[in-house]
C-alpha positions in Angstrom: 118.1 48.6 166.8 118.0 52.1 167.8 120.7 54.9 167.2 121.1 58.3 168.5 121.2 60.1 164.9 117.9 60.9 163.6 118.6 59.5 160.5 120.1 56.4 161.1 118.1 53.6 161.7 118.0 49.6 161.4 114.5 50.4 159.3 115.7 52.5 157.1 118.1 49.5 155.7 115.5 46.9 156.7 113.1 48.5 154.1 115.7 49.0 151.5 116.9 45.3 151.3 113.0 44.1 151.6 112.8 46.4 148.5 116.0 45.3 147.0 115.0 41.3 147.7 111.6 42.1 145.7 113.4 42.7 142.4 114.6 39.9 140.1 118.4 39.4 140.3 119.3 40.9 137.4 117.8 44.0 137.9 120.2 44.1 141.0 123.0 46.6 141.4 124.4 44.7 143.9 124.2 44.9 147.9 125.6 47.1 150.7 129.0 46.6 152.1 130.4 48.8 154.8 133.8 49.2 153.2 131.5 50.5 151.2 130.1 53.0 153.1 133.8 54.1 154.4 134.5 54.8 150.9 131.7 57.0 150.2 132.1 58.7 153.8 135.6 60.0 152.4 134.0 61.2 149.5 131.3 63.1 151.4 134.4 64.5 154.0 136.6 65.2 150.8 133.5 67.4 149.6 133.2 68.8 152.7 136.7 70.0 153.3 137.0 71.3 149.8 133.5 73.3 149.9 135.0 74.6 153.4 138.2 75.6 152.5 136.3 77.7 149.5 134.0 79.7 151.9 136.9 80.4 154.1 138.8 82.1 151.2 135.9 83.8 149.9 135.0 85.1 153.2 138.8 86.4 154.0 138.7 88.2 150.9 135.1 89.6 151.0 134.0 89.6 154.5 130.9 90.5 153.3 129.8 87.6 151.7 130.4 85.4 154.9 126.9 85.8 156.1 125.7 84.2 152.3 127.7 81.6 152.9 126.4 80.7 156.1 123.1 80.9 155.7 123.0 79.3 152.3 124.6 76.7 153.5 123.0 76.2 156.9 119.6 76.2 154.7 120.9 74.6 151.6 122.0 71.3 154.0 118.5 71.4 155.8 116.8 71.1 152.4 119.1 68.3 151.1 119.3 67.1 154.4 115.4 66.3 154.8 114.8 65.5 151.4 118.0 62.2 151.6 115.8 61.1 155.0 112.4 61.4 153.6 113.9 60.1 149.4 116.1 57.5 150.6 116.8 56.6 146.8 118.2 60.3 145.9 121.0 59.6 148.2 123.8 59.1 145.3 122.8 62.9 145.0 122.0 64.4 147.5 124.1 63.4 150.1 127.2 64.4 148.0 125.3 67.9 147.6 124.4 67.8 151.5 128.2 67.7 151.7 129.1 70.5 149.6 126.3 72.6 151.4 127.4 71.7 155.0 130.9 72.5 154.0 130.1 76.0 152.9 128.1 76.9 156.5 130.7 75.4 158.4 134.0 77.1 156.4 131.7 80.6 157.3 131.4 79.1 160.9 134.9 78.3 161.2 135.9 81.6 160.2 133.8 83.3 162.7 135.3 81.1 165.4 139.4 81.8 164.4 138.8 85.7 164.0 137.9 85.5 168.0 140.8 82.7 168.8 142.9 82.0 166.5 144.1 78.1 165.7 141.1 77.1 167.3 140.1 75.8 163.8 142.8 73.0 163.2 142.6 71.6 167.3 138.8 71.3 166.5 139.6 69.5 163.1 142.2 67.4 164.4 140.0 66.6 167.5 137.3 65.5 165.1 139.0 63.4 163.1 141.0 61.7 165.8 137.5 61.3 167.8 136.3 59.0 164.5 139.2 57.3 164.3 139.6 56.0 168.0 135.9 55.4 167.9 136.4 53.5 164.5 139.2 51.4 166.4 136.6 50.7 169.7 134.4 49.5 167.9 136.6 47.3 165.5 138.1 46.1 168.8 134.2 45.4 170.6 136.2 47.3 173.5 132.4 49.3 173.6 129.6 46.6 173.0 126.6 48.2 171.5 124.4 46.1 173.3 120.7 47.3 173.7 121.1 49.0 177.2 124.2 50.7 175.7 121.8 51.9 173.1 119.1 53.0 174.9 121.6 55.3 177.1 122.8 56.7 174.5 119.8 57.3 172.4 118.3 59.0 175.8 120.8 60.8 176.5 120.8 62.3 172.8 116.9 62.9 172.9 117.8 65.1 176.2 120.3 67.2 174.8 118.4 67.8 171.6 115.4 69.0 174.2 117.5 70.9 175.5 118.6 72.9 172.5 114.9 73.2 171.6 114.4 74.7 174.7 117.0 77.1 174.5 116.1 78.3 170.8 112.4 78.9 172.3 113.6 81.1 174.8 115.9 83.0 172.7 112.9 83.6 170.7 111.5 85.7 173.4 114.8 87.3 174.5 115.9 84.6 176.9 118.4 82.0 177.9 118.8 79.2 179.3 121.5 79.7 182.4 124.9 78.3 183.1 125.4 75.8 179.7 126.1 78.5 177.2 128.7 80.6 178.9 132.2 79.8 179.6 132.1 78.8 183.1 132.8 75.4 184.7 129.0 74.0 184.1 129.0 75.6 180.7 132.6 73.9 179.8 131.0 70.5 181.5 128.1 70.5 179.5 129.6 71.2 176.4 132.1 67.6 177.2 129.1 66.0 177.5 127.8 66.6 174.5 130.9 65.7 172.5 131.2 62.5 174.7 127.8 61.5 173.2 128.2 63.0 170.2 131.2 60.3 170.0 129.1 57.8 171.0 126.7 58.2 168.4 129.5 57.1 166.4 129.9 54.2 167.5 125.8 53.0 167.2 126.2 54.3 163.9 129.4 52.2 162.6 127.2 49.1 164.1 123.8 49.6 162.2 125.9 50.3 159.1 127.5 46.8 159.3 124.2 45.7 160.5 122.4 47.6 157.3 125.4 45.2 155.4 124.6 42.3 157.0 120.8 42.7 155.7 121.6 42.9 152.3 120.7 46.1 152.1 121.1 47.6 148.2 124.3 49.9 147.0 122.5 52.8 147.2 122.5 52.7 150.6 125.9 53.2 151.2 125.4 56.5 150.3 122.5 57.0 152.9 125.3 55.5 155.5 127.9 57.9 154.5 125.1 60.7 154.9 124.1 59.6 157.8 128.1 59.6 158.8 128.6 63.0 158.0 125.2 64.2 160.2 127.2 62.7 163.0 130.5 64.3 162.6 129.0 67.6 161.4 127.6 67.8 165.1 130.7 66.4 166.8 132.7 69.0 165.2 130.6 72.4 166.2 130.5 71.1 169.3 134.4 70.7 169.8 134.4 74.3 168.4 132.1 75.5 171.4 133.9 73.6 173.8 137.2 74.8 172.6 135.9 78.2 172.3 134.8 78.5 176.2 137.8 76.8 177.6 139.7 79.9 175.5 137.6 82.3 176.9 138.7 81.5 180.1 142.3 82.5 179.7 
């Protein structure tokens, strides 16, 4: 089982309930359940919002501290981020710190997007959280199968626009761009759907392994990795509805 986010996988819950079998049942805390894991994705998303809403004061008030905001949180989640992938077991921490983090990069991000058009902010949340919520429902209904050629589209698909993006950053390095996808015009706007199509998608190959990760038996901990995981996910969808939101502005 394969899934689009980096750090989502069926191995990463395979390992933790062969680990979790190993102990004596006492010593047992329990196993995974993906309500679960719904729970603890609120929790990171409450977090979120909260840490968001703070840098978005701050920053109205001092302007000048929006750059430490950003940064620190753009860094701050990186750290956390790679240390949850790599520490699977520090998840109950971290990923409630990756959270708080991501939510004080993306309130500075947020801000920087509304002081060009304003009320693009709430359409881009609303957008998000209505994406999860129809995904959620598509895949409740099995209106989407995730079968394994459904997967491997995905996946691909994701590994290309990640290239992509690679690409791009090299180039800007040395004072160049990659043409067409990052302005405003009709290819720019189309690549920028795509991505959040995907981006969707990915939702949907993660709400499977997480009831996959349940159905292994997978220890409590883990919910917290799955929430994480989650939040990766809807942390991408939603800077990518701000870019497409922002060029389909631009255009009027």
């Amino acid at each position: 089982m394969r899934t689009g986010n980096p750090t989502l996988s069926a191995k990463a819950f395979q390992a933790a309930a062969l680990r979790g079998r190993e102990r004596a049942a006492p010593e047992r805390a329990g196993t995974m359940t993906a309500q679960g894991a719904a729970t603890r994705t609120l929790v990171l998303i409450f977090l979120a919002v909260v840490a968001g809403a703070w840098s978005w004061h701050i920053s109205t008030v001092r302007p000048e501290t929006l750059p430490g905001w950003l940064w620190g949180g753009l860094i701050g989640g990186l750290v956390l981020a790679l240390a949850t992938i790599f520490k699977k077991t520090w998840a109950p921490v971290t990923a409630p710190l990756y959270a708080l983090a991501e939510g004080l990069c993306l309130g500075a991000v947020s801000m920087l997007f509304d002081r060009q058009w304003p009320g693009i902010v709430p359409q881009a949340v609303g957008l998000t959280f209505g994406i999860l919520a129809v995904m959620l429902l598509v895949y409740k209904l099995r209106i989407v199968r995730v079968t394994e050629r459904f997967r491997m589209g995905v996946v691909a698909a994701t590994g290309g626009i990640c290239l992509v993006y690679l690409v791009s950053i090299a180039l800007n390095l040395f004072g160049m761009n990659v043409p067409y996808i990052h302005g405003s015009g009709w290819i720019g706007i189309g690549f920028s759907a795509f991505v959040v199509v995907i981006a969707s998608l990915n939702l949907v190959l993660d709400f499977d392994l997480i009831e996959q990760g349940a159905a292994m038996g997978a220890p409590k901990r883990m919910e917290w990795y799955a929430a994480f995981a989650l939040m990766v996910t809807l942390v991408w969808l939603y800077l990518e509805i701000l870019r497409l939101l922002a060029k389909l502005n631009s255009r009027r």
